[in-house]
C-alpha positions in Angstrom: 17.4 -9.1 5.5 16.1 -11.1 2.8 13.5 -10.2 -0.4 11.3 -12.2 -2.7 9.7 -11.2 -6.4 6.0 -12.2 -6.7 4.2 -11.6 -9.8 0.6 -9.1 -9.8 -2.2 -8.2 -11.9 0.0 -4.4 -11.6 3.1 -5.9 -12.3 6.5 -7.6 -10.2 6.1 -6.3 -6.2 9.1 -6.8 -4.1 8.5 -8.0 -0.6 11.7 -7.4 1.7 11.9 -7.9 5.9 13.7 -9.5 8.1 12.4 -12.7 9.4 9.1 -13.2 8.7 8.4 -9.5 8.9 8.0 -7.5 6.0 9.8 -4.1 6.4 9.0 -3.3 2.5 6.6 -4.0 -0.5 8.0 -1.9 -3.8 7.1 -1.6 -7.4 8.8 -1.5 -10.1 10.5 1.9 -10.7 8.8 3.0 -7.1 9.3 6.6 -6.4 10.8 5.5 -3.3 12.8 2.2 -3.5 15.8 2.0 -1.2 19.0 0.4 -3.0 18.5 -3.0 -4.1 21.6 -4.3 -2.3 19.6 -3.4 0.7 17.6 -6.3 0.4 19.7 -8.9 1.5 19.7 -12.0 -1.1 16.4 -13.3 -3.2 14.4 -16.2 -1.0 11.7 -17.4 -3.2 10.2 -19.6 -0.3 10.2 -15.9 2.1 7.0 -14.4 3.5 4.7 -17.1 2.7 1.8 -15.7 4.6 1.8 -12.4 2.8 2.4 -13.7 -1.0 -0.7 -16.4 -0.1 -2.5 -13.1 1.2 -1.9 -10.6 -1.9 -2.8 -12.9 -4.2 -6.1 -13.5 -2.6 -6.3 -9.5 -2.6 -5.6 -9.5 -6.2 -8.3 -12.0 -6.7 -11.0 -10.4 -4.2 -10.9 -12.8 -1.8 -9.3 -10.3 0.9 -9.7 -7.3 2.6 -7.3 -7.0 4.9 -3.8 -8.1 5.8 -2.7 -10.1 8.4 0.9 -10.5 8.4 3.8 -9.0 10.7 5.0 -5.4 9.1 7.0 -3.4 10.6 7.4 0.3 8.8 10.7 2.0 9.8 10.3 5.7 9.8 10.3 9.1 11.8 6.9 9.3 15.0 5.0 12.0 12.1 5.4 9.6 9.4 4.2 6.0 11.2 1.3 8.1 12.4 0.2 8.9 9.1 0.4 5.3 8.3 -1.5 4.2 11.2 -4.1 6.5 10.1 -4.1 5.3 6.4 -4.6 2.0 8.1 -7.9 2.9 9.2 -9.2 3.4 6.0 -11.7 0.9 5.4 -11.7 -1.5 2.1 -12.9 0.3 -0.7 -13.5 3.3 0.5 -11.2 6.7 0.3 -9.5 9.9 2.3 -8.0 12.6 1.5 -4.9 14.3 2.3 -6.8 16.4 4.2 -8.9 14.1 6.1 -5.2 12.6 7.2 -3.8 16.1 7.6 -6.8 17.1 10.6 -6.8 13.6 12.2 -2.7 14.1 13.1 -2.5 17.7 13.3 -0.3 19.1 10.1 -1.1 20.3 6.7 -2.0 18.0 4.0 1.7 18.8 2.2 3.3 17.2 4.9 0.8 14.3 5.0 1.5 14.0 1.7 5.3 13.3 2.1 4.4 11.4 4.7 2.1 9.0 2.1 4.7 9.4 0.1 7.2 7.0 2.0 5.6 4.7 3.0 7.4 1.2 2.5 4.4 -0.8 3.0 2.7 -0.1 0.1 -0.6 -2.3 -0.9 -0.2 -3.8 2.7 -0.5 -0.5 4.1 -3.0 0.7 1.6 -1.9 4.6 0.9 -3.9 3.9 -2.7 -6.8 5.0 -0.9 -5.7 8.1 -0.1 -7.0 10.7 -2.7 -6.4 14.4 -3.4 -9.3 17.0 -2.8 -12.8 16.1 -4.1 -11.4 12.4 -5.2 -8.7 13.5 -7.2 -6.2 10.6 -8.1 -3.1 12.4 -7.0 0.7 10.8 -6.6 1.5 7.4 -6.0 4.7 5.7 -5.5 3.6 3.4 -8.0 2.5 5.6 -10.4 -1.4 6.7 -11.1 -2.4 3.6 -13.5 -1.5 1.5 -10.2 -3.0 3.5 -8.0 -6.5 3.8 -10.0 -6.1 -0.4 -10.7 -5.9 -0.9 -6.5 -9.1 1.0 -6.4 -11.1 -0.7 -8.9 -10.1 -3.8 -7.5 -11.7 -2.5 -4.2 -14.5 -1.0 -6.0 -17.7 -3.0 -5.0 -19.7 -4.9 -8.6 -22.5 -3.5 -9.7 -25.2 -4.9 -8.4 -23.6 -4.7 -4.6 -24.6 -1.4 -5.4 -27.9 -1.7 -6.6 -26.9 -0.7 -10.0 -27.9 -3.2 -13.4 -24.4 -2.3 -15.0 
């Protein structure tokens, strides 16, 4: 195991894998942050591929990642992430759009969300409480609404003149 610190527009993220595969991305003061002296020492040269890739995410050149991850977790919980996966760039879901495409209710979706250790990469940011309500985020709300603005097409993609 081995981690690395890159700076963000939403603050320090903490990339952590093994070999080039990123097992976690965390915030600062994430809800769900294993131990730090899980990480295995700092490598400021680790995971090149997916620091080049978020910061072209952070500057809207990317809509998608393409880097190894590997999520450890229980069967119900990587298949809520491989259904937040599907959700396209820039757009939303709710809990309980998750909650009918695995079979459960939206609570346990929501725990589900909750853990994931891929954040960002794994984009659970775009999943929203009922009728577009920004609800819970490992990374607290301000993140959460930041990730979605950043996705949020200009303007005049829209047909809009502001």
């Amino acid at each position: 195991m081995k981690h690395t610190i890159i700076d963000s527009p939403i603050g320090e993220l903490t990339l952590v894998g093994d070999g080039d595969v990123v097992t976690g991305l965390y915030f600062p003061h994430h809800w769900t942050r294993p131990d730090r002296t899980t990480f295995g020492p700092r490598d400021d040269a680790a995971f090149p591929t997916a620091v080049e890739q978020l910061k072209e995410y952070f500057a809207g050149q990317r809509q998608e990642f393409d880097v190894p991850t590997r999520a450890d977790g229980t069967d119900f919980q990587r298949a809520v992430w491989a259904e937040i996966a599907k959700i396209p760039y820039g757009s939303t879901a709710t809990y309980g759009d998750l909650a009918k495409a695995a079979g459960r209710l939206p609570h346990e979706v929501g725990a589900a969300v909750g853990q994931n250790p891929l954040s960002i990469l794994v984009a659970c940011h775009r999943v929203v409480g009922k009728n577009g309500k920004l609800t819970g985020y490992a990374g607290g709300l301000k993140r959460k609404q930041f990730l979605l603005e950043l996705e949020r097409p200009p303007a005049a993609e829209l047909g809009q003149l502001w």
